[in-house]
C-alpha angles and dihedrals in degrees: 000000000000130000144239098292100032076057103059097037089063082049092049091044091050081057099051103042126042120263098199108070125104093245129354126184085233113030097036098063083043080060090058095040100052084043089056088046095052093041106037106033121099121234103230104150138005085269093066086050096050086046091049093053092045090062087046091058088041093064093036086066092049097050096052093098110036093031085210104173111245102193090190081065103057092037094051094045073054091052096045093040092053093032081058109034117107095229101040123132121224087218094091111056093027093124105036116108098235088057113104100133146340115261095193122146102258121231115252127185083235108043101163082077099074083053099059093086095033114144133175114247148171137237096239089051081057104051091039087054094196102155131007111284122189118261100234088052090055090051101046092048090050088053086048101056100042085063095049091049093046086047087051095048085048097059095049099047092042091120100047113122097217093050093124093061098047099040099041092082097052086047086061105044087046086052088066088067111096120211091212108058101092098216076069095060105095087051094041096093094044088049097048087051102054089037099057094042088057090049094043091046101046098041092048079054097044091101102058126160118238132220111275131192116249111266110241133167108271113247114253111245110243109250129185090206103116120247113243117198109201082212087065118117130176094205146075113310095250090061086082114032101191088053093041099056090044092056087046096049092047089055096046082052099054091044103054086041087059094041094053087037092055088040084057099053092048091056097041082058097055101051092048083051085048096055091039090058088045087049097046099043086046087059086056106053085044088052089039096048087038098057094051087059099050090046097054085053089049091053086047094047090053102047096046081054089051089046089048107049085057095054090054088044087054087042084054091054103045091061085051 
């Protein structure tokens, strides 16, 4: 796992670039690396736990925004949260990778006295390691901060629609966890809080609806069987009445339709020949009216030129 300052150079680089693009040349291979870390590295001490939750936080805050699902998230809070529980079995996670040992508070006939030294602390106290801290503290921050991460997670994924699948095991790895043992005490209230949420949460979305497919009339088979209408009648038309009368009523029908049809089109004629004539006798009278116009100016024109051309004559023989 990475240490102190790898650590807060992937914190520092979530503040400068943005998290929530879809990809990004910075914050997407620190995607894969932090899943490679989540998934590969080997759990030997609490350090590598705290290490493993505060990239879990760190990507937590990245994907506020965009509330992009990270599986390795969710897989490595189950791993921590069985790996710590008091009643795990190792059975479970016997073949993963990550697995070398179980770090679980062991039960003890008095168990006030893990509590004597019991101090609150912090997961970055843990992974600077700058003084001695007491090894049921580390533990129960550790817990502590795998169910507030799991409650945060929670929260963010509460309208996924497949929350049931990826919550139920969290659910069972925080049920492990028993309220009455007392080395519990200072996580109790941070357990009962993530585990009632998850069961509250799952079993509101237990009845869920599935996808269905869209209800459509189903086709007709082709069939070469011919059809036989029980109306039919081979005769004249007056051999059946009711059918008589049908086939009477549907030509006068027609009839009438294409007669009122044919009346319309007429009209419709007419009036289109009509505003055509009233066009065309409006343009007249504008090109009549028009030329007359430009033929006054014409006249005007001239005679300005003719009265010109004699002023300049008379102009030539004074200076004679």
């Amino acid at each position: 796992y990475p240490d102190f300052q790898d650590l807060m150079m992937l914190k520092i680089s979530g503040d400068v670039f943005s998290t929530s693009d879809y990809q990004h040349p910075v914050i997407t291979p620190i995607y894969l690396l932090v899943s490679q870390y989540l998934t590969q590295c080997r759990i030997r001490n609490e350090k590598d736990a705290a290490a493993g939750l505060f990239l879990c936080n760190l990507m937590l805050e990245y994907h506020k925004v965009s509330k992009r699902v990270m599986p390795e998230i969710i897989d490595f809070i189950q791993l921590i949260l069985w790996l710590f529980s008091p009643n795990a079995t190792t059975k479970k996670f016997i073949t993963d990778r990550r697995f070398t040992k179980s770090f679980w508070v062991e039960k003890q006939d008095n168990q006030s006295e893990n509590l004597e030294n019991f101090e609150e602390i912090r997961i970055a106290e843990i992974l600077m390691d700058r003084r001695p801290l007491n090894e049921t503290s580390i533990r129960i921050a550790i817990i502590k901060s795998a169910s507030i991460i799991a409650l945060s997670l929670s929260k963010l994924y509460i309208d996924s629609g497949a929350y049931i699948e990826i919550f139920t095991p969290v659910f069972d790895a925080l049920s492990l966890f028993d309220d009455s043992m007392k080395v519990l005490g200072p996580v109790k209230d941070s357990l009962n809080e993530t585990r009632e949420l998850l069961q509250n949460v799952i079993k509101s979305k237990q009845y869920r609806q599935h996808l269905t497919l869209q209800k459509r009339k189903p086709l007709a088979i082709s069939s070469m069987v011919p059809k036989i209408s029980q109306r039919f009648s081979s005769g004249a038309q007056g051999f059946n009445k009711s059918v008589a009368d049908e086939s009477r009523f549907k030509n006068e029908y027609k009839r009438e339709m294409k007669g009122a049809i044919r009346e319309l089109k007429k009209d419709a004629r007419f009036i289109s020949r009509q505003r055509n004539n009233e066009r065309k006798s409006k343009d007249a009278v504008y090109n009549k009216k028009m030329a007359k116009i430009y033929g006054n100016l014409s006249q005007q024109e001239g005679d300005m030129r003719v009265s010109e051309k004699k002023a300049n004559k008379g102009k030539g023989r004074g200076r004679k």
